[in-house]
N, C-alpha and C positions, 0 to 999 in steps of 0.2 A: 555311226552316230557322230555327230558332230558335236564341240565341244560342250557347249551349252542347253542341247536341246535338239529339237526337229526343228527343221526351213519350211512354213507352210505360205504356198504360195496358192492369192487369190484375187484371180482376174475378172475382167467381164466389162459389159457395155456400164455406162453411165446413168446412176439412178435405180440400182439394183439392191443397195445398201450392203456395201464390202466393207463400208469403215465401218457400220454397225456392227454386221458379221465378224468382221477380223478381229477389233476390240474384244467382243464378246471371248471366243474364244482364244487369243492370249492372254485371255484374264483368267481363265479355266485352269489353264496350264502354269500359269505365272510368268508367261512370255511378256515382249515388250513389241508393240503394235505401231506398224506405218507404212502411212498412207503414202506411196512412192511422187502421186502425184502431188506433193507439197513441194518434189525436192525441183518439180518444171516452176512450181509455183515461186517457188525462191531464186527461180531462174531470170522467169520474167520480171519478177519484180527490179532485181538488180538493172536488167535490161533498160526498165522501166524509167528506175529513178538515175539512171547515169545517162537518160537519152542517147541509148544507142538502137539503131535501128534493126527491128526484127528482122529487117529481111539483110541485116548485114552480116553473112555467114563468118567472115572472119571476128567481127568483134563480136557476135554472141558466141562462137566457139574460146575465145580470151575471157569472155566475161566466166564462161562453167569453168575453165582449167582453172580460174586465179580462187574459185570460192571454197571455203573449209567450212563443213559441216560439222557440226558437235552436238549429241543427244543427251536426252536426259530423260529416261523414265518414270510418269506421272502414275498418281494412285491409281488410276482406269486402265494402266497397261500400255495407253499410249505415251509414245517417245518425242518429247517435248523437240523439237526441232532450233537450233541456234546455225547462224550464218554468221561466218567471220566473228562468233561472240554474243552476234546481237539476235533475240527475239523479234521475226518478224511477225509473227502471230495475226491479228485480222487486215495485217496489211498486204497478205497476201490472198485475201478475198475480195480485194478493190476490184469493180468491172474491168477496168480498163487493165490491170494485172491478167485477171480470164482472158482478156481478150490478145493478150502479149503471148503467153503461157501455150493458146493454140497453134501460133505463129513457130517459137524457135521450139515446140518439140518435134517441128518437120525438121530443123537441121540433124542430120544424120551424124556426124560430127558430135556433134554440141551433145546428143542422145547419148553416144558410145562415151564420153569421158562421166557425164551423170550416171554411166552405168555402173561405169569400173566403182565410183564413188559405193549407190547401192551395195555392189557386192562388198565391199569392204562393213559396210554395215552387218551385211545378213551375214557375212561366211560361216559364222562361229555355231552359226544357231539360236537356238529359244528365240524365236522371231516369228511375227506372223507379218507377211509383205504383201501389200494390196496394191495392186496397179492395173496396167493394158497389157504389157509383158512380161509379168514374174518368170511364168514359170515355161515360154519361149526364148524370152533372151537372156534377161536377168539371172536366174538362176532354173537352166534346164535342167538341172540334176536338184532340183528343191526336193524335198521327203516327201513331200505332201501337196498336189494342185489342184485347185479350184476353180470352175469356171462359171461365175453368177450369170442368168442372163434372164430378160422379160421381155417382154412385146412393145415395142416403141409407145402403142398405145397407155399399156398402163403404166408405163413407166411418168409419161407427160401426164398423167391421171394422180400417181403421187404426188408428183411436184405443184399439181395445182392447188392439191387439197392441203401441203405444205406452205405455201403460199397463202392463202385463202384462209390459215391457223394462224398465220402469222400477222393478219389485220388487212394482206395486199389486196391487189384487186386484179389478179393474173389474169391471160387470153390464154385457153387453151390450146388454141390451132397453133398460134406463136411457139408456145413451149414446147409444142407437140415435131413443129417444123424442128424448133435448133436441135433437138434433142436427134431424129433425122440426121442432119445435118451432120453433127458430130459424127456417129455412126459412122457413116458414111469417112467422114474424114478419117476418123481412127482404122476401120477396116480396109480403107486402100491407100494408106502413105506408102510411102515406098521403104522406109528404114520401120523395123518392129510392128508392120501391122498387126490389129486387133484380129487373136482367132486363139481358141482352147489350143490348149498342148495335147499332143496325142495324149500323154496318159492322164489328162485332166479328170477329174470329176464332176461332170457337167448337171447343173442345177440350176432347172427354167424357176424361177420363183413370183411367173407370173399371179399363181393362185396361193401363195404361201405366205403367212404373214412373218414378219422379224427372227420371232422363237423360232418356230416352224424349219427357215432358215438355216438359223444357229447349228438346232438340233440334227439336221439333214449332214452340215459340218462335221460336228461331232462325231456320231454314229460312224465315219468312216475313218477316223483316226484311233490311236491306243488310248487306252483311259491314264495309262501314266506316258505321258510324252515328254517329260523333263528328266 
């Protein structure tokens, strides 16, 4: 047991709802929840706003060694994210940050020192880690792994109908394509490709809603995990 709690690690394609999942249950437990993919996001962004260029391996590998992470856990469980101090919060959901974030998390490099970072976060415990490799590279020896997954279809089927909540006026095929797309890029990089861990928990949640989900989570963990 590690010091704080269980490592629960939860992977999977994109659009499966992990952050919902994860939240949920380190809220259960009184864990502290994150979403790994914020820490490429705060990658890109720096990338971003210092104009270095994505495909410049050595200055995006200088831009991840020079950054310092600092958390803070929020009433919901999640861990409020700070870079060098500062809250970069919806500015790391700017397009054009997604669009950086894809680029240097092929650097293999740049990947491994954001790792070492992670683990320093999870080592101790009471954490629930949501990403593409928790529980393959990040932490192969996690308590506990989870692998979300859905059918490209309904996955672009969500997000339309998320879009479409939200006042937009989305193209299915489009969303349907990037979301592909991604896949695709995530399952054959060459550094951490996307695939369950052998001893994963594998959960298609094409036909399950949120709870459903959750509960599937649950059911395979202790009921006292702290």
């Amino acid at each position: 047991m590690r010091t704080n709690g269980l490592l629960i690690a939860i992977d999977g394609t994109a659009g499966t709802g992990k952050s919902t999942v994860g939240k949920a249950v380190a809220a259960r437990f009184g864990y502290g929840f994150l979403s790994t993919g914020e820490m490429y996001r705060a990658l890109a962004y720096t990338v971003f706003a210092k104009k270095i260029n994505p495909e410049d391996h050595d200055g995006v590998l200088a831009a991840a060694r020079a950054m310092r992470f600092t958390f803070a856990r929020q009433e919901d469980a999640s861990l409020k994210m700070f870079v060098d101090g500062e809250y970069l919060g919806p500015k790391l959901h700017l397009e054009e940050v997604g669009n950086v974030a894809s680029r240097v998390s092929t650097n293999g490099e740049a990947r491994r020192v954001l790792t070492e970072k992670m683990r320093e976060v999870g080592q101790d415990g009471g954490i629930v880690m949501e990403g593409r490799d928790i529980g393959t590279v990040v932490f192969p020896d996690a308590d506990k792994k989870f692998y979300l997954d859905a059918s490209a279809e309904e996955r672009a089927n969500r997000r339309f109908k998320q879009l479409k909540e939200a006042g937009e006026n989305p193209n299915y095929d489009e969303i349907l394509r990037l979301i592909q797309e991604r896949d695709h890029r995530d399952k054959n990089r060459a550094t951490a490709p996307l695939k369950p861990a052998e001893d994963a928990v594998i959960i298609d949640t094409s036909s399950l809603n949120l709870q459903q989900v959750i509960d599937a989570v649950l059911e395979k963990l202790p009921q006292h995990a702290s």
